[in-house]
DOTILO-677259 format. One record per residue (C-alpha): x, y, z. Coordinates in nm, 3 decimals, padded with zeros to 5 digits. Example, Ala and Ser with C-alpha at 12.3 -4.5 7.8 and 13.67 -1.06 7.14 Angstrom:
! DOTILO-677259
PT     east    north       up
PT   01.230  -00.450   00.780
PT   01.367  -00.106   00.714
! end
This chain:
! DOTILO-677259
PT     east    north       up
PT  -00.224  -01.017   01.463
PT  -00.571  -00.854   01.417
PT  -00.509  -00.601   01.063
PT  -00.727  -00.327   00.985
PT  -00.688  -00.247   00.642
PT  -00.840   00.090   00.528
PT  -00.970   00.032   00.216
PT  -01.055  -00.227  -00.056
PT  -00.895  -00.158  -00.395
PT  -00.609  -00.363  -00.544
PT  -00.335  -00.303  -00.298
PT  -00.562  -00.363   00.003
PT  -00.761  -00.675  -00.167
PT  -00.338  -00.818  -00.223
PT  -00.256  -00.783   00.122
PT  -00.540  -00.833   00.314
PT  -00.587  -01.187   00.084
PT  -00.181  -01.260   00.155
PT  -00.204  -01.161   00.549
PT  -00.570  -01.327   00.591
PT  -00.387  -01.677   00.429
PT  -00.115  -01.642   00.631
PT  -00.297  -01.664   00.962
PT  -00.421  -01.260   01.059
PT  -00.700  -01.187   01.118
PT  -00.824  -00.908   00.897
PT  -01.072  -00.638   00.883
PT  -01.146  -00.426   00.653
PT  -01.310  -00.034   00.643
PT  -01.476   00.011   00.304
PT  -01.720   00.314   00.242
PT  -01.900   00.084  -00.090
PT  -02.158  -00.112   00.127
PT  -02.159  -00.347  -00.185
PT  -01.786  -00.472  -00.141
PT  -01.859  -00.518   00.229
PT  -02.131  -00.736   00.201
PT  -01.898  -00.926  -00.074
PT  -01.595  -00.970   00.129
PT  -01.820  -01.084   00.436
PT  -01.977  -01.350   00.233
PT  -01.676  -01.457   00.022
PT  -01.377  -01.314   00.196
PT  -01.067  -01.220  -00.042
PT  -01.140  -01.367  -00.385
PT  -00.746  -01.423  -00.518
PT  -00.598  -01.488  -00.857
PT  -00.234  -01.591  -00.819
PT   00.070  -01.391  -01.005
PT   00.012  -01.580  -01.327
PT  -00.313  -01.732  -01.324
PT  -00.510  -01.635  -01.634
PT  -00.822  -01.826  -01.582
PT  -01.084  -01.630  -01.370
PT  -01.303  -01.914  -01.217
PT  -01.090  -02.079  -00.956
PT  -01.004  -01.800  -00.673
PT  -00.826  -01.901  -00.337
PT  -01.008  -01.761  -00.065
PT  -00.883  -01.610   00.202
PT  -01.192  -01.502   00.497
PT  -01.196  -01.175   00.618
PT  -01.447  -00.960   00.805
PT  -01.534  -00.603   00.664
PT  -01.757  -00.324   00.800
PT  -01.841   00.030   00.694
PT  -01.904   00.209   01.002
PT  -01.513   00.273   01.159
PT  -01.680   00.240   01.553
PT  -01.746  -00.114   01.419
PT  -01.350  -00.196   01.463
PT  -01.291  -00.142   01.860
PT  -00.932  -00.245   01.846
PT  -00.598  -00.426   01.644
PT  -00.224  -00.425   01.638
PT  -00.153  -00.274   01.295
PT  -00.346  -00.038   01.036
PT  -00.308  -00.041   00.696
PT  -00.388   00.289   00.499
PT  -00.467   00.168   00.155
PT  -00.680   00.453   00.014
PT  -00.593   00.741  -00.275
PT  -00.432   00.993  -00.134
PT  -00.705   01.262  -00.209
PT  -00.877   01.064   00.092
PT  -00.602   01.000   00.280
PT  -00.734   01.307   00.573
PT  -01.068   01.172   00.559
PT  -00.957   00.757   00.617
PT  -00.693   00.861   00.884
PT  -00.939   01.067   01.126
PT  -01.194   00.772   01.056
PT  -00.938   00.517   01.248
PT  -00.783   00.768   01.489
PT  -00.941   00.637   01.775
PT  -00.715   00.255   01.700
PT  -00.379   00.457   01.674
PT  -00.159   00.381   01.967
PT   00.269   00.321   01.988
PT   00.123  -00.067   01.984
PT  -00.107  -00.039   01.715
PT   00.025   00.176   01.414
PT  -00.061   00.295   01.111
PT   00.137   00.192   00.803
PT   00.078   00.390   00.476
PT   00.128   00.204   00.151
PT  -00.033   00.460  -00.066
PT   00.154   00.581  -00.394
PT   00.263   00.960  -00.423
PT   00.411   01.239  -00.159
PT   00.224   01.428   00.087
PT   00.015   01.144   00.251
PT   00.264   01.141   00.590
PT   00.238   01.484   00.641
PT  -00.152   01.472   00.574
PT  -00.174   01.202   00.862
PT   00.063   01.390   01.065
PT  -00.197   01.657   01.128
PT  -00.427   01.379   01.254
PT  -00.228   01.175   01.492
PT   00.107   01.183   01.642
PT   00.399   01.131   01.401
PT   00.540   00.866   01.616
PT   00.265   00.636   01.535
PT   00.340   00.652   01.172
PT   00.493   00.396   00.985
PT   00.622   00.436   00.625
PT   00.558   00.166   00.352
PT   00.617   00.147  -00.017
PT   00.509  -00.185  -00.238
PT   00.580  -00.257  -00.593
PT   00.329  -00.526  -00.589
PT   00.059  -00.526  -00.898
PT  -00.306  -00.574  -00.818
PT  -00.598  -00.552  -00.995
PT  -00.969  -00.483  -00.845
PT  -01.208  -00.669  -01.016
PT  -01.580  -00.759  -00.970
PT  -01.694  -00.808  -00.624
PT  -01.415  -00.895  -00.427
PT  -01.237  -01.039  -00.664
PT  -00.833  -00.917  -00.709
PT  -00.577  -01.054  -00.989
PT  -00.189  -01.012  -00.845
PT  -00.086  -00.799  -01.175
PT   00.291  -00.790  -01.064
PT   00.519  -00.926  -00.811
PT   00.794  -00.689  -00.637
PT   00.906  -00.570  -00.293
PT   00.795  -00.397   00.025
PT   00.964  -00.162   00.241
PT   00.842  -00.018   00.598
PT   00.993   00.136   00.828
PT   01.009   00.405   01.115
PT   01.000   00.759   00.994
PT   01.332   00.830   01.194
PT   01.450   00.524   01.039
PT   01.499   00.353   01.369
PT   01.549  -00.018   01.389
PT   01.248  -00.083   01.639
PT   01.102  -00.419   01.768
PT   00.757  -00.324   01.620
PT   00.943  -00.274   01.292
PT   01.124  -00.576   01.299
PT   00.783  -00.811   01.386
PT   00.600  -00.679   01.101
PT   00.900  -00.727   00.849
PT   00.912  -01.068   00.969
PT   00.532  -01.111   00.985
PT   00.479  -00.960   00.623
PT   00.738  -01.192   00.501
PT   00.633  -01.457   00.679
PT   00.277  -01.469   00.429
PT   00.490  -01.438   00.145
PT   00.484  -01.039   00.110
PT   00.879  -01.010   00.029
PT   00.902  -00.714   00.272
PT   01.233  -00.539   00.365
PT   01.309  -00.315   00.698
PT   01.428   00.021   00.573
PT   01.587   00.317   00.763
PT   01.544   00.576   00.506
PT   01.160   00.517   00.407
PT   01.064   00.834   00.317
PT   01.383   00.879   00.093
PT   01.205   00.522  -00.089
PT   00.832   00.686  -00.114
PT   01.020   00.996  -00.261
PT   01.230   00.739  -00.535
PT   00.872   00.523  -00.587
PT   00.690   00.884  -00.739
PT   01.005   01.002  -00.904
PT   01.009   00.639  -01.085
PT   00.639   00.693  -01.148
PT   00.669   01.050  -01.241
PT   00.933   00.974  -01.474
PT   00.722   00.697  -01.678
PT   00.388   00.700  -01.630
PT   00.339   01.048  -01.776
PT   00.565   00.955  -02.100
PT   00.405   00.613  -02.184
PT   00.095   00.826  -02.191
PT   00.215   01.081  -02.415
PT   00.434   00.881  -02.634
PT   00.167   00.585  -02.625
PT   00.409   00.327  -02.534
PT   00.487   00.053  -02.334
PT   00.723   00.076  -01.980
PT   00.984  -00.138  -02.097
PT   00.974   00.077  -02.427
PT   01.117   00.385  -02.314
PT   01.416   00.292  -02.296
PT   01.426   00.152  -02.687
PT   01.522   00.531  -02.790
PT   01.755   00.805  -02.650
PT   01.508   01.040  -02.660
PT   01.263   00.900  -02.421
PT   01.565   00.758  -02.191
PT   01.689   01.168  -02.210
PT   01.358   01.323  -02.086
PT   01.288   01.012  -01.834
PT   01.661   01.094  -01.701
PT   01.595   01.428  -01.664
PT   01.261   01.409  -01.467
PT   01.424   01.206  -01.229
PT   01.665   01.455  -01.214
PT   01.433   01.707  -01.153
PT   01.269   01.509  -00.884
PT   01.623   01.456  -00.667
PT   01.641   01.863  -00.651
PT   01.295   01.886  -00.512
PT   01.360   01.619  -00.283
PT   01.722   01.739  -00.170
PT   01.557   02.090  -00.132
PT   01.320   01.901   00.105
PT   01.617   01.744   00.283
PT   01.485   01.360   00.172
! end
C-alpha cells in the first residue's frame, strides 16, 4: 500500500518506520522543512523496544514532502498530529480522502472525529487508538518507548473488507493491531485512562505504576474514571 502519514512526531516516526520495513510505501506531510529533508536523506532512523545504545538505527526509507499537492494519491492516511491541529492537517489532505483511501486517526484525546467530520464525510473516517511508546529524537531519529496494542475500526463499528486488510496489513509489520466494533467507546477509555493518571503523577510527583501503592491515589484515580463513564454515557459512547 502507498501510506500517507500526517505528521512526524513519535507515533508517526513508529509507524511509518514499522509499515516502511514491512514493505509500504510511505510518505510523509511534515510542516518542519528540517525533518523533511532528514527523512528524505535517511528515511526512519529506529531504535528497537529495548535498545539503549543510540548509534546503530535500522532504517527504514521513506519519502517526505511539505507541500500536501506534493502527495497526488494513496490507499490509507494516517492522522498523526496534536489535536489542536487536527482541522488544519485534515483540510490539508482532503483532496486524498475517498471510501478507498481513508483516513485513520491515531491521535490521543476526544474531539478529533468530530473536528474531521466537519472536513470530509464521516464515512471516510476510520477510528484508531495505539498504546505504543515513541520517542522523537534528533533528526529523524525515534526510540520505541513502549510496546502495546492497536485498535481501528469503522465508526459504525462495521466489520468491513477495508477494515479487515488494514488489521491484517498493520499486523502483518509487526504493529499488534486488533479490529474493533466499538472504537470510539476505546478512544473514550484511552483519555479516561490518561485523564485518570497523567494529571495525578504530576501532582503527586510519582511514578504510573505508583499510584496504585496507596488507597488514596487508587480512590481519586477510581473516581475520575468514574467521572469520565458519566460524560461518556451522557454522550451515548
Amino acid at each position: 500500500m502507498k501510506i500517507a502519514i500526517v505528521g512526524a512526531g513519535g507515533i508517526g516516526r513508529f509507524f511509518g518506520g514499522m509499515l516502511g520495513r514491512g514493505g509500504h510505501e510511505v510518505v510523509f506531510l511534515e510542516k518542519d522543512p528540517q525533518v523533511v529533508s532528514v527523512l528524505k536523506e535517511k528515511g526512519i532512523q529506529f531504535i528497537k523496544l529495548g535498545d539503549k545504545g543510540s548509534d546503530v538505527y535500522l532504517t527504514a526509507e521513506v519519502l517526505a514532502t511539505t507541500e500536501p499537492g506534493g502527495i497526488d494519491t494513496c490507499d490509507l492516511i494516517i492522522l498523526a498530529v496534536k489535536g489542536y491541529t487536527t482541522a488544519a492537517a485534515t483540510k490539508s489532505i482532503a483532496h486524498l480522502i475517498t471510501d478507498h483511501a481513508p483516513v485513520l486517526t491515531i491521535q490521543t484525546g476526544l474531539g478529533n472525529i468530530e473536528t474531521m467530520s466537519k472536513v470530509t464525510n464521516r464515512r471516510n473516517i476510520l477510528g484508531g487508538v495505539t498504546y505504543h511508546g515513541a520517542t522523537s529524537l534528533h533528526g529523524s531519529k525515534v526510540r520505541h518507548a513502549g510496546s502495546g496494542e492497536t485498535l481501528i475500526g469503522e465508526l459504525d463499528g462495521d466489520r468491513t473488507e477495508r477494515v479487515e486488510l488494514l488489521t491484517e496489513a498493520f499486523n502483518s509489520c509487526g504493529i499488534q493491531t486488533r479490529l474493533s466494533e466499538n472504537v470510539e467507546g476505546a478512544i473514550w477509555a484511552k483519555a479516561l485512562i490518561y485523564a485518570a493518571i497523567n494529571p495525578l503523577t504530576a501532582i503527586l510527583r510519582l511514578k504510573n505504576g505508583q499510584l496504585v501503592e496507596k488507597m488514596e491515589s487508587i480512590a481519586v484515580a477510581k473516581r475520575l474514571i468514574d467521572e469520565g463513564k458519566l460524560v461518556a454515557q451522557a454522550h451515548a459512547v
